[in-house]
C-alpha positions in Angstrom: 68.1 187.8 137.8 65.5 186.3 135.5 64.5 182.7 135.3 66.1 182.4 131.6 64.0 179.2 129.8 65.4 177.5 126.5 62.7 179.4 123.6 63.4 176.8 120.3 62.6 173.4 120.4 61.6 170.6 117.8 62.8 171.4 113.9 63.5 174.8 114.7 65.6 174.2 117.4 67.7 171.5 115.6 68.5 173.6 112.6 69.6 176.6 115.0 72.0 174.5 116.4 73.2 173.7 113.1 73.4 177.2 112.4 75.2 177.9 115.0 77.6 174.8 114.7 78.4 176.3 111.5 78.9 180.0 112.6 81.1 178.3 115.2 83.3 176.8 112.9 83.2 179.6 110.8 84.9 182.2 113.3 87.7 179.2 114.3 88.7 179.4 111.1 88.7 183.1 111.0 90.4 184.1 113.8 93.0 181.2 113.5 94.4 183.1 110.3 96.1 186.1 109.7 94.7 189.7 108.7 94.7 190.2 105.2 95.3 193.7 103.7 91.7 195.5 103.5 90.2 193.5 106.9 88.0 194.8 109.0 89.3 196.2 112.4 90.4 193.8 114.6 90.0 195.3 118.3 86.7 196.5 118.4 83.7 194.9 120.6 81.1 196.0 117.2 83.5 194.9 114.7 86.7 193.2 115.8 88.1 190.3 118.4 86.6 192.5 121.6 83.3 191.2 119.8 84.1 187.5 119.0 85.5 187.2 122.2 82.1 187.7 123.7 80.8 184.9 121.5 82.9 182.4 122.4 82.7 183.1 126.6 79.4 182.5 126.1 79.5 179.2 123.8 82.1 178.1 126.8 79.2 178.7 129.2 76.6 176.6 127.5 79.8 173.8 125.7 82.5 173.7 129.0 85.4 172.2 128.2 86.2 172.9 124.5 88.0 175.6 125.3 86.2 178.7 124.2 87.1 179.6 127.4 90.7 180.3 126.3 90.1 181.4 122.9 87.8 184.2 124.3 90.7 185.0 126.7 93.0 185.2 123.6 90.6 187.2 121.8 90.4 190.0 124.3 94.2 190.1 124.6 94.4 190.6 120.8 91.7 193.5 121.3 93.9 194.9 124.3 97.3 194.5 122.3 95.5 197.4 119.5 96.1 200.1 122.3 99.7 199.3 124.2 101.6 201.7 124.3 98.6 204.2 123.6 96.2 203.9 126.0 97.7 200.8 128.1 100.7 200.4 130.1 102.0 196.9 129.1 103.0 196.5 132.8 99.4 197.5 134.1 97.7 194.6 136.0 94.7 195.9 135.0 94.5 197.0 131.1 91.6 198.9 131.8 92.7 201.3 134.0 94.2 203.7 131.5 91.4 203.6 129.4 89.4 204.5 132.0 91.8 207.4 133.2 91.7 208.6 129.3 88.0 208.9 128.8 87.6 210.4 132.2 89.7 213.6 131.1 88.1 213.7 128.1 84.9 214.0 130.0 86.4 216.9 132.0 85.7 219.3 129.0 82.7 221.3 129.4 80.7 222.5 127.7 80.1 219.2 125.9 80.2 219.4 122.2 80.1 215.9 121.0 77.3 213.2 120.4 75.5 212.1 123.6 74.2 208.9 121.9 75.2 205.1 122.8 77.3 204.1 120.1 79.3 207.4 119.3 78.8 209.5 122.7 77.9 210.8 125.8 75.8 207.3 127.1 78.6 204.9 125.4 81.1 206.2 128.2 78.3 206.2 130.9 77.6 202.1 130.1 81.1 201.7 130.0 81.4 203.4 133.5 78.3 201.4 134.9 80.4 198.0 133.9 83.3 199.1 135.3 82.1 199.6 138.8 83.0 199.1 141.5 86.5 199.1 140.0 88.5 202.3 139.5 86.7 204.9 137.4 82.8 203.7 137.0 81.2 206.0 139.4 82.7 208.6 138.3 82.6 208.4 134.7 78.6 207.4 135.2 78.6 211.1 137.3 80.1 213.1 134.6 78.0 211.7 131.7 74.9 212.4 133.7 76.2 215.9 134.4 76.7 216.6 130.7 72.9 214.9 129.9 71.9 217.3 132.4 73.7 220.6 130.9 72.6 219.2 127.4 68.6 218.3 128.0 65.7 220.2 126.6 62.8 220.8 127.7 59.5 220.2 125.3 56.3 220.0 126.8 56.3 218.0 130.1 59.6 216.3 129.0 63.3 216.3 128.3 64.9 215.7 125.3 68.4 215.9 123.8 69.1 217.4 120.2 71.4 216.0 117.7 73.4 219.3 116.1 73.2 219.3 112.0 77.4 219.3 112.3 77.2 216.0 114.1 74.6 214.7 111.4 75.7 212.8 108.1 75.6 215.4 105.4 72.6 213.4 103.9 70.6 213.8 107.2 71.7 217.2 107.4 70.3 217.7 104.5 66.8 216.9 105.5 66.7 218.4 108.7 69.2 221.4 108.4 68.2 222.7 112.1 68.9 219.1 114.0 66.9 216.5 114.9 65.5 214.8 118.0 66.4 210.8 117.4 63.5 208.5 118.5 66.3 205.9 118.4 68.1 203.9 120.7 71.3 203.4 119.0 71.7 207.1 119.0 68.8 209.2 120.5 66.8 209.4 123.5 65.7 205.9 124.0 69.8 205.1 124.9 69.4 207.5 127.2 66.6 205.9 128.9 68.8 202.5 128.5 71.4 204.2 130.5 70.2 206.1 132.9 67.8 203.7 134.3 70.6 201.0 134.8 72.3 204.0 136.6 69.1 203.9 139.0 68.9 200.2 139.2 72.7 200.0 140.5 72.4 202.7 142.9 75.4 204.8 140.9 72.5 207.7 139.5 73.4 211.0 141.0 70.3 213.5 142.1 69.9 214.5 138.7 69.7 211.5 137.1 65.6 210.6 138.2 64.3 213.5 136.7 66.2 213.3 133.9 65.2 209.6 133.2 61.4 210.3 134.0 61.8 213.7 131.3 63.4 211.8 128.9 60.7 208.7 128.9 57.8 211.4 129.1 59.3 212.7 125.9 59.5 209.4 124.2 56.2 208.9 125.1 54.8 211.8 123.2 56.5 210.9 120.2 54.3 208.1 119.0 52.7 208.2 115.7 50.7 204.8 115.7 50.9 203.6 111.9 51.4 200.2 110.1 54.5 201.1 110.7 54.8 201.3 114.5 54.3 203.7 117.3 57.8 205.5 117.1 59.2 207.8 114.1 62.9 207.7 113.7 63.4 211.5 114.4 61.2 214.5 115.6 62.7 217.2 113.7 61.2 220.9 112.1 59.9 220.5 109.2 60.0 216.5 109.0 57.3 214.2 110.4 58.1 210.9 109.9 55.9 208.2 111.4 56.9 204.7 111.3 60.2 203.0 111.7 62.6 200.1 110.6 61.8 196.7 113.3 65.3 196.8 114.8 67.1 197.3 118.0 69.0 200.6 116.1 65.2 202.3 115.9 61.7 200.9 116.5 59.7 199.9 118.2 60.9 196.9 119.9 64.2 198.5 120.8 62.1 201.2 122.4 59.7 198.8 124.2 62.7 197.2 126.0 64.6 199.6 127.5 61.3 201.1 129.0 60.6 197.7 130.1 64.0 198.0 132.0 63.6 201.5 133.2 59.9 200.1 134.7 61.7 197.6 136.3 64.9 199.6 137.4 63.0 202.3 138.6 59.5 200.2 140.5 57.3 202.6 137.5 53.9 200.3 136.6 52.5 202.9 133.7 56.1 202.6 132.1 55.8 198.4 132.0 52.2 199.1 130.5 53.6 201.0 127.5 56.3 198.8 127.0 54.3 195.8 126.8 51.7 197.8 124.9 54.7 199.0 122.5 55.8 195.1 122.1 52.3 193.6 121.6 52.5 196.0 118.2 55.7 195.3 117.0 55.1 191.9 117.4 51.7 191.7 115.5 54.2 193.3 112.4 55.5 190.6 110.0 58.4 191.1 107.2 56.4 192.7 105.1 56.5 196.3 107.1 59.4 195.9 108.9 62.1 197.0 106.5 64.6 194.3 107.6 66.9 192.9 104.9 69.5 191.0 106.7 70.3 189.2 109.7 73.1 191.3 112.3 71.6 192.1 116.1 71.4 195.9 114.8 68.7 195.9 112.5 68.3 192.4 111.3 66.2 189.8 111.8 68.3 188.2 114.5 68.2 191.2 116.6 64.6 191.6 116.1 64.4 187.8 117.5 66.7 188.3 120.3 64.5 191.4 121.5 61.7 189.7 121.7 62.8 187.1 123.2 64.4 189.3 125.7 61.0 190.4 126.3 59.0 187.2 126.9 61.7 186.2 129.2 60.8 189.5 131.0 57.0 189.3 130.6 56.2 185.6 129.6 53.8 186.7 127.5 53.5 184.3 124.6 52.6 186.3 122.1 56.6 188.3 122.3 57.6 184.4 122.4 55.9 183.5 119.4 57.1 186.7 117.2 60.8 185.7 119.0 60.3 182.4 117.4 59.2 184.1 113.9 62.0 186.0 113.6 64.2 183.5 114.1 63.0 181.7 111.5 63.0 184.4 109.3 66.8 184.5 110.2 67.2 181.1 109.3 66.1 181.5 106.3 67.7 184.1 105.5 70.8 182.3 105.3 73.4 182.0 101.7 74.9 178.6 102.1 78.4 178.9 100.6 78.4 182.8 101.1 79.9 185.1 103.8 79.7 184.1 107.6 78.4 180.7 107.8 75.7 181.4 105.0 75.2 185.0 106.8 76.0 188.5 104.8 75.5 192.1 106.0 73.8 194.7 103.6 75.3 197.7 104.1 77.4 200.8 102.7 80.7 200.8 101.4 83.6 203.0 102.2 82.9 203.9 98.2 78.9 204.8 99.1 77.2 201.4 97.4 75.1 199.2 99.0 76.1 196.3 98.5 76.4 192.2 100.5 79.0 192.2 102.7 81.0 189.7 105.1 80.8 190.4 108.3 82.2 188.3 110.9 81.5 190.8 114.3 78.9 191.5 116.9 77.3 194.4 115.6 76.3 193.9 112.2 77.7 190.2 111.8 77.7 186.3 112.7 79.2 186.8 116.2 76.1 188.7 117.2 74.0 186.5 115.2 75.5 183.4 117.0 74.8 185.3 120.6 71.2 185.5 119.9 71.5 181.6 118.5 72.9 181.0 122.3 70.4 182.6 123.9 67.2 181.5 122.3 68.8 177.9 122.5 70.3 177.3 125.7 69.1 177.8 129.6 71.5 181.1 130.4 70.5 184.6 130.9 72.7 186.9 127.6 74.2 189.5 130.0 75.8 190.7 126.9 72.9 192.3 125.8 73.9 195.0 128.5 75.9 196.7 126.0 72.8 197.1 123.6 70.8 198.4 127.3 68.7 195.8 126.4 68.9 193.4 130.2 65.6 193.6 131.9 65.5 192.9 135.7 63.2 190.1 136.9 60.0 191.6 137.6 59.6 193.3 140.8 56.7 192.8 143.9 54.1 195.1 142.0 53.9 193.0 139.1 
């Protein structure tokens, strides 16, 4: 485990913990009342309770005895109570287990014809299955998602890659690159791979295939980079389409990319991969607002995400230049807030169901003030955000070749 050191101090540091004081408050009061007609899902860990519930186990671990503790507990059994009766058993001692037993068979179907990303696919399941070990299922499940990665990889050059299929595109990004598209992305491309299979190394659950495949995939990654003001990595590699440059986020960019290689160096003992990661992190963090295309605040592709990376990274490195640009960023969130609007002065821009872009509450993990508030925790407080193994974004401590 790292040695996890409190990052914001001073003036910063107090008005974060105003901030998130405020978000705090903000979700008690949300999850106290009832659903109203044209809320957002309520089950789901991006979205929903499964989500806030995080939050609040981790405020009880830096604030014991308010009783997050119990709240988060609630929360989950709210999340759990969506799929009774579908999924779950109500008798089941463990409410997992069927869901487990369901996304097994569905990975029985071969040959796979679905999305291998993180959040919609093939490497979702396999993080799911590396968190459930040793329990019922996790081996498994992490066996059959590397045996479909294998069936599914492509070879380009001297590495492997993984298309995405124009059906399973939006019809926008279909569009633009009718014949597919290689994603540079870890929220749904290659880079999750990486994320996944490396953690697959690191807990001794990767089956034969999975080195090679992890080794292709970051040799691929690596011969993607367009260096630009606007970073290293393009969002996609696609016929007909070179884009160079990408968004500052988690979703795609550079410092989403730089720490899951970080991790793989670490997982896997690889020096040359820690050098490009650090090399990948130096640059994005040298980028200010200006170029980095952010326009709100969530952990995908906001500004607190952004912060939370980096300092994910300096934890990992101590290199004070990825502390400084953590500390930036943060700021930058700060600032960003709209007192008397949305989440605790936080909105999301994004799309709605009618196609606008417009402000948006948002009150989750993903894209909203729970996630926001996570980052808060970790940036403020002397605990190691274990959470962030859903984003494959944990890097080990550093190992005897450092």
């Amino acid at each position: 485990m790292l040695s996890w050191e409190p990052l914001l101090a001073g003036d910063l540091g107090r008005r974060s913990h105003l901030a998130l004081k405020e978000i705090t408050e903000d979700l008690l009061r949300r999850v106290a009342s009832p659903p109203g007609a044209g809320d957002l899902p309520h089950f789901s860990l991006a979205r929903g309770h499964a989500g806030q519930a995080l939050f609040f186990a981790y405020l009880d671990r830096v604030l014991p005895g308010e009783g997050y503790d119990d709240l988060a507990i609630d929360l989950l059994e709210r999340a759990a109570e969506h799929l009774q009766g579908w999924l779950l058993d109500p008798d089941d001692a463990d409410p997992v287990e069927g869901i487990m037993a369901a996304i097994l068979e569905h990975l029985q179907q071969t040959p796979w014809r679905r999305h291998y990303d993180l959040i919609g696919g093939l490497v979702g399941f396999g993080a799911l299955g590396l968190e459930r070990h040793p329990r019922s299922g996790g081996a498994e499940c992490v066996a059959l998602v590397t045996a479909h990665l294998a069936e599914l990889a492509e070879r380009q050059g001297e590495g492997l890659t993984w298309l995405t299929r124009p059906e399973l595109l939006t019809p926008q990004a279909a569009e633009m690159t009718p014949q597919g598209q290689y994603d540079v992305g870890v929220a749904h491309g290659v880079p999750g791979v990486v994320g996944f299979l490396a953690e697959a190394v690191g807990a001794g659950l990767a089956p034969p295939a999975a080195g090679p495949l992890l080794a292709g995939a970051v040799r691929w990654i690596l011969s993607c980079k367009r260096p630009s003001r606007g970073g290293l990595f393009p969002y996609h590699i696609a016929p007909g389409s070179d884009l160079s440059g990408s968004r500052l986020a988690w979703c795609y960019g550079d410092p989403g990319i730089a720490t899951v290689l970080l991790a793989a160096a670490r997982h896997t003992g690889e020096p040359s991969w820690e050098r490009e990661a650090l090399e990948a992190a130096r640059l994005a963090a040298a980028r200010d607002w200006s170029s980095s295309s952010v326009r709100d605040s969530c952990l995908c592709h906001g500004g607190a995400g952004v912060a939370h990376l980096f300092n994910r990274l300096f934890q990992a490195s101590r290199a004070p230049e990825l502390a400084e640009a953590a500390r930036y960023w943060f700021e930058w969130t700060l600032a960003d807030r709209k007192p008397g609007k949305g989440c605790a002065g936080f909105l999301h821009w994004s799309m709605t169901e009618e196609g606008q872009q417009e402000w948006l509450e948002d009150p989750g993990f993903l894209m909203g003030s729970a996630g926001i508030g996570l980052a808060l925790i970790a940036a403020l407080f002397p605990v190691e955000p274990a959470w962030d193994r859903v984003l494959l974004a944990s890097i080990p401590a550093a190992p005897a070749w450092d």
